[in-house]
C-alpha positions as CSV (number, residue, x, y, z in Angstrom):
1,X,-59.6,37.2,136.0
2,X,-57.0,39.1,138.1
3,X,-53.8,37.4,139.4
4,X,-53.3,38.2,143.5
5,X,-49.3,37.0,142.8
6,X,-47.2,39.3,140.5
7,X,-44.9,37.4,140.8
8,X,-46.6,34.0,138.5
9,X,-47.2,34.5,134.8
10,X,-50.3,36.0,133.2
11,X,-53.5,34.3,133.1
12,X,-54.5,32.6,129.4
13,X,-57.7,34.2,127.6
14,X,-60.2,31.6,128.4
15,X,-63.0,31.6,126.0
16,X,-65.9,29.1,126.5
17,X,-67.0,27.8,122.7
18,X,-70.7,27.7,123.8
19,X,-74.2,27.8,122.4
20,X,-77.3,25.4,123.7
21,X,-78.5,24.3,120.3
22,X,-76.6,21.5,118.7
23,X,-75.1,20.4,115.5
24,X,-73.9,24.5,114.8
25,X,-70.2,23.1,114.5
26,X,-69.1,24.3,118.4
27,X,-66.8,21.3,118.7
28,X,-65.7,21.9,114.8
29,X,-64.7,25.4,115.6
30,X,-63.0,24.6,119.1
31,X,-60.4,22.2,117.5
32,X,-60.1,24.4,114.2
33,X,-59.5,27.5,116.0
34,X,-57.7,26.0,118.4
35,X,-55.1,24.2,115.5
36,X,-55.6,27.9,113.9
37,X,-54.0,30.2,117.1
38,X,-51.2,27.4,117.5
39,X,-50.6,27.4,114.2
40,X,-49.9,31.0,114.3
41,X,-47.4,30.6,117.3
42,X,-50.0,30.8,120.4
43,X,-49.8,28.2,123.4
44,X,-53.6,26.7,123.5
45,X,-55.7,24.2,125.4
46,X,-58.4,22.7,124.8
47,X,-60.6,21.6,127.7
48,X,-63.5,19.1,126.7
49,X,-66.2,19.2,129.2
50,X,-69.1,17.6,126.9
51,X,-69.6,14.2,127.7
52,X,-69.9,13.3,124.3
53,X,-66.0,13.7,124.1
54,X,-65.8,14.8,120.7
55,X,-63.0,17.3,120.8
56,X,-60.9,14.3,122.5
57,X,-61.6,11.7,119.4
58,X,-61.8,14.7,116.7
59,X,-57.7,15.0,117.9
60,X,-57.0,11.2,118.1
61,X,-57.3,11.0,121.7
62,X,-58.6,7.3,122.0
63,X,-60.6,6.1,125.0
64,X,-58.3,3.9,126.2
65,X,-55.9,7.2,126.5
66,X,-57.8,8.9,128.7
67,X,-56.4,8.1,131.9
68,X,-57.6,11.5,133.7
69,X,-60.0,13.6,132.2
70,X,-61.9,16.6,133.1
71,X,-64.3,14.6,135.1
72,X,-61.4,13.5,137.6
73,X,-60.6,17.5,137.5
74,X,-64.3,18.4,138.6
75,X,-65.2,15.5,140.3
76,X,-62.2,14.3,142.6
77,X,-60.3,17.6,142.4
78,X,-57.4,16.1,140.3
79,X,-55.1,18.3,139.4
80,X,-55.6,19.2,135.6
81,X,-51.9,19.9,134.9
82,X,-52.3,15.5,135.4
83,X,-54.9,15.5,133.1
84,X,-53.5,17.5,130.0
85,X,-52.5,15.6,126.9
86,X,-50.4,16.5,124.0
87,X,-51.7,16.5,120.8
88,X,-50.4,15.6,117.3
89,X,-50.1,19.1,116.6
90,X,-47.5,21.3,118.2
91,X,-48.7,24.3,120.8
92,X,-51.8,22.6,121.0
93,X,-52.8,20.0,124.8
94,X,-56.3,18.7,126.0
95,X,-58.2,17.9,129.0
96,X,-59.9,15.0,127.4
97,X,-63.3,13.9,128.6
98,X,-65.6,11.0,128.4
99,X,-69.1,9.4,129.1
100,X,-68.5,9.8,133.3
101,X,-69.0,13.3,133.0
102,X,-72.9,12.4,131.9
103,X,-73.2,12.1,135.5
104,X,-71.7,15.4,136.0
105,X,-75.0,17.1,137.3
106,X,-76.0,14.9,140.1
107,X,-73.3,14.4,141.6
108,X,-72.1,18.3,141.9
109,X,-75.1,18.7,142.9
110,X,-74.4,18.6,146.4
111,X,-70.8,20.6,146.3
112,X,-71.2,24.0,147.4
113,X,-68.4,24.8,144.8
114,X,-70.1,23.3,142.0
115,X,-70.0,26.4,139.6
116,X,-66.3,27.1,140.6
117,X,-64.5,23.9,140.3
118,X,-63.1,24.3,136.4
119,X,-61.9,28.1,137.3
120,X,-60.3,26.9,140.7
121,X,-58.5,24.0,138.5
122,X,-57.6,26.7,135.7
123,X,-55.9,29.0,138.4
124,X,-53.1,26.1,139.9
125,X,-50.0,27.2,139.8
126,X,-48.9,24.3,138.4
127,X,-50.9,25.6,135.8
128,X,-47.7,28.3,135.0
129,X,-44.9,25.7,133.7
130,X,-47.6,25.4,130.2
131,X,-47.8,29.2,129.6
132,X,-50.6,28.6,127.8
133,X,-52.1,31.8,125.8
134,X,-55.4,30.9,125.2
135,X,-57.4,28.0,126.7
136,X,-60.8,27.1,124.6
137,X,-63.5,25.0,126.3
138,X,-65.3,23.0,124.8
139,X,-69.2,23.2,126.1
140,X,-71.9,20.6,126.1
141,X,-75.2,21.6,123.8
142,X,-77.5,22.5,126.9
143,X,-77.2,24.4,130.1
144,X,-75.8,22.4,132.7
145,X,-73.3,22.6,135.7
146,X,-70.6,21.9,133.5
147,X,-71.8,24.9,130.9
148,X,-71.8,26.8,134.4
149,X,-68.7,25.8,135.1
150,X,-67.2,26.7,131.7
151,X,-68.9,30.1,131.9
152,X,-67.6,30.8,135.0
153,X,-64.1,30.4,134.3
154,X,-64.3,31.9,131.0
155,X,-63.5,35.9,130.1
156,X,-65.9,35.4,127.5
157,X,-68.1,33.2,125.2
158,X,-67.6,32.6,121.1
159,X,-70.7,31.3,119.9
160,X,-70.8,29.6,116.6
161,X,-74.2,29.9,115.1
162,X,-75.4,28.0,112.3
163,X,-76.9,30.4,109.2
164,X,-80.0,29.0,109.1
165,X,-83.9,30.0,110.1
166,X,-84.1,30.7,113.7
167,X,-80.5,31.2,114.7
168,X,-81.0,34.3,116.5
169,X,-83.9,33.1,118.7
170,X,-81.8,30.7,119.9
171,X,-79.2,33.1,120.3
172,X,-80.8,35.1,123.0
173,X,-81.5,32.3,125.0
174,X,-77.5,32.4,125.1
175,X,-77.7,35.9,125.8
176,X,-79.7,35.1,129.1
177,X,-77.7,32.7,129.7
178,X,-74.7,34.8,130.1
179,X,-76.9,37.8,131.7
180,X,-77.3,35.5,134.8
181,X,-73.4,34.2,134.7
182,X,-73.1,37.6,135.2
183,X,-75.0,37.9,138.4
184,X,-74.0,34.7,139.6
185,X,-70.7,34.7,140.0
186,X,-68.7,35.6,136.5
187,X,-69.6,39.5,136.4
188,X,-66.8,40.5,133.9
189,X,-68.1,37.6,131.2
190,X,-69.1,39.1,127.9
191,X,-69.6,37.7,124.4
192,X,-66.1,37.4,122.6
193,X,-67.9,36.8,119.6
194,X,-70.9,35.1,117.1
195,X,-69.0,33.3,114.5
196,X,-71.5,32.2,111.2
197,X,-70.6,28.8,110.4
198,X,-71.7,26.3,107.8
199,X,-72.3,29.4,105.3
200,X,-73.8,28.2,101.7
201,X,-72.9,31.4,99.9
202,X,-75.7,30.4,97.0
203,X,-78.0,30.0,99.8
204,X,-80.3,33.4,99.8
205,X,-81.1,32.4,103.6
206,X,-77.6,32.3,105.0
207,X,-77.3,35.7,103.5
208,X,-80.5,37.0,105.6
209,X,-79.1,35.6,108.7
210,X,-75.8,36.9,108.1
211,X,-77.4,40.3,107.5
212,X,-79.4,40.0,110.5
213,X,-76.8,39.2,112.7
214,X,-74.9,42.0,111.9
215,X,-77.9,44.7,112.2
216,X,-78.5,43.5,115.6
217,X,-75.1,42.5,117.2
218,X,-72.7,44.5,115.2
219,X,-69.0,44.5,115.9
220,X,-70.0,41.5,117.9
221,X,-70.3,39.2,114.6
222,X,-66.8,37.9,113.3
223,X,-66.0,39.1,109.8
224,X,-64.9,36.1,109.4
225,X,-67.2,33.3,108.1
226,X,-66.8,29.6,108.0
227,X,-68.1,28.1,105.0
228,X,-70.0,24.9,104.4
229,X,-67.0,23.0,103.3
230,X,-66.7,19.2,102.4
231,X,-63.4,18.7,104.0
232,X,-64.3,20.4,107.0
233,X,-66.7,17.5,107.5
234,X,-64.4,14.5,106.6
235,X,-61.8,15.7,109.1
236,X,-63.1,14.3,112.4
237,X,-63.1,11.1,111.0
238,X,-59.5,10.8,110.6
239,X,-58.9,12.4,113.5
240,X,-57.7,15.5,112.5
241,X,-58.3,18.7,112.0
242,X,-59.2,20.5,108.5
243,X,-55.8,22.1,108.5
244,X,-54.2,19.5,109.1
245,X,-56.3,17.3,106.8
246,X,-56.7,19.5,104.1
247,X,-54.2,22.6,104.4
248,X,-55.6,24.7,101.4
249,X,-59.5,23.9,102.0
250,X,-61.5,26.8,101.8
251,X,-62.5,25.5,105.3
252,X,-58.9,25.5,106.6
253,X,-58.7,29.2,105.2
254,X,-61.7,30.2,106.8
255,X,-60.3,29.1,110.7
256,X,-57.1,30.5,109.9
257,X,-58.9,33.9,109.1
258,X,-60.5,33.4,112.5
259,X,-57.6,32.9,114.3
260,X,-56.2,36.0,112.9
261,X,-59.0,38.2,113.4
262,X,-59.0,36.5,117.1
263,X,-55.4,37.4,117.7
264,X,-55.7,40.7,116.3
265,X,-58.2,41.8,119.4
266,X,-56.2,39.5,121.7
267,X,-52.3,40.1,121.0
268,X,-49.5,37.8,122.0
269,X,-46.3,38.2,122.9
270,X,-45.1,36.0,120.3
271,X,-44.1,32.3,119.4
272,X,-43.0,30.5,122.6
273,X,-42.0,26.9,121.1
């Protein structure tokens, strides 16, 4: 993205959490990450745009508190500075979503700016006041406008993928995926990176994945790896995250190392609380 006004602040890194098959922990990573990089002093948002809602209820956002939500920002052109919520943990808003935006496709269907409605909403200006740093969103498991729309605004992708047998196939469906972004109307997107996640270490086949992925995407794999971790798995259902449900998991290690390794190739200009 490139801002036209000099005069505004800089644009956040926008990273879409993304990857079409289910159940590889993307909304798991996208509040754990996102907890992570605020943690560490960062300005993030989180923008839910699965209509499952997950991220909303995995950071106590209950139904009844989502007055506006990223549907009203795609939908009816709200502005999503009235849609952002604080969260329970400091640095860290939403754009919560909910079960309208199952209807998401059909009715964008006939809105020539379907594919650009999240980036136009991202680019407000009165989108400045947050100075957000990063802003993750938080994709459904398929391809869909809303995907589109989240790939679209995004610099670039993080894919969680689960070690297990056929990972990587599904991985370059992903990688088509972004290939057409590219011609469509995104050409600058690009893979941030393909974090392993739900990593038995006494598993020999999570090993062979791991192995694979890095022989054939390289630098592109995190170094980081999230573990399969007990606590990690309890969190959502309090509401929380693992760091804040269990600081010194091995889990709550793990997304702190990603944070890290994340603001290590995208530097800050420091705490702004």
């Amino acid at each position: 993205m490139t801002r036209a006004d000099p005069t505004r602040p800089a644009l956040p890194k926008v990273f879409a959490v993304s990857n079409q098959k289910g159940g590889v922990g993307k909304t798991t990573t996208t509040i754990n990450l996102a907890h992570g990089l605020a943690e560490a002093g960062a300005r993030v948002l989180i923008v839910d745009v699965d209509p499952q809602g997950n991220a909303s209820t995995g950071l106590g956002i209950s139904p009844e508190r989502r007055r506006i939500t990223s549907y009203d920002v795609l939908l009816d052109e709200a502005p999503i500075s009235e849609a952002i919520m604080e969260t329970s943990i400091a640095n860290l808003y939403i754009c919560p979503a909910n079960a309208d935006l199952s209807s998401a496709d059909v009715e964008l269907v006939s809105n020539e700016k379907r594919i650009f409605l999240l980036q136009d909403a991202l680019r407000q200006p009165d989108m400045d006041r947050f100075r957000f740093d990063f802003v993750l969103i938080d994709c459904p498991p398929s391809l869909n406008l809303l995907t589109v729309n989240a790939m679209i605004a995004a610099n670039a992708v993080i894919v969680p993928l689960q070690a297990e047998f056929f990972a990587l196939e599904g991985l370059s469906q992903l990688l088509l995926t972004i290939r057409e972004i590219r011609q469509t109307g995104n050409p600058s997107l690009r893979i941030e990176g393909v974090l392993l996640t739900m990593f038995d270490s006494r598993n020999r086949l999570c090993h062979q994945v791991e192995a694979d992925a890095r022989n054939n995407l390289g630098d592109v794999v995190y170094n980081t790896v999230i573990p399969r971790n007990v606590r990690v798995s309890e969190a959502p259902s309090f509401a929380m995250s693992v760091l804040q449900y269990d600081p010194t998991s091995k889990g709550a290690e793990a997304y702190r190392a990603l944070a890290a390794e994340i603001l290590t190739r995208n530097p800050i200009a420091g705490s702004k609380e």
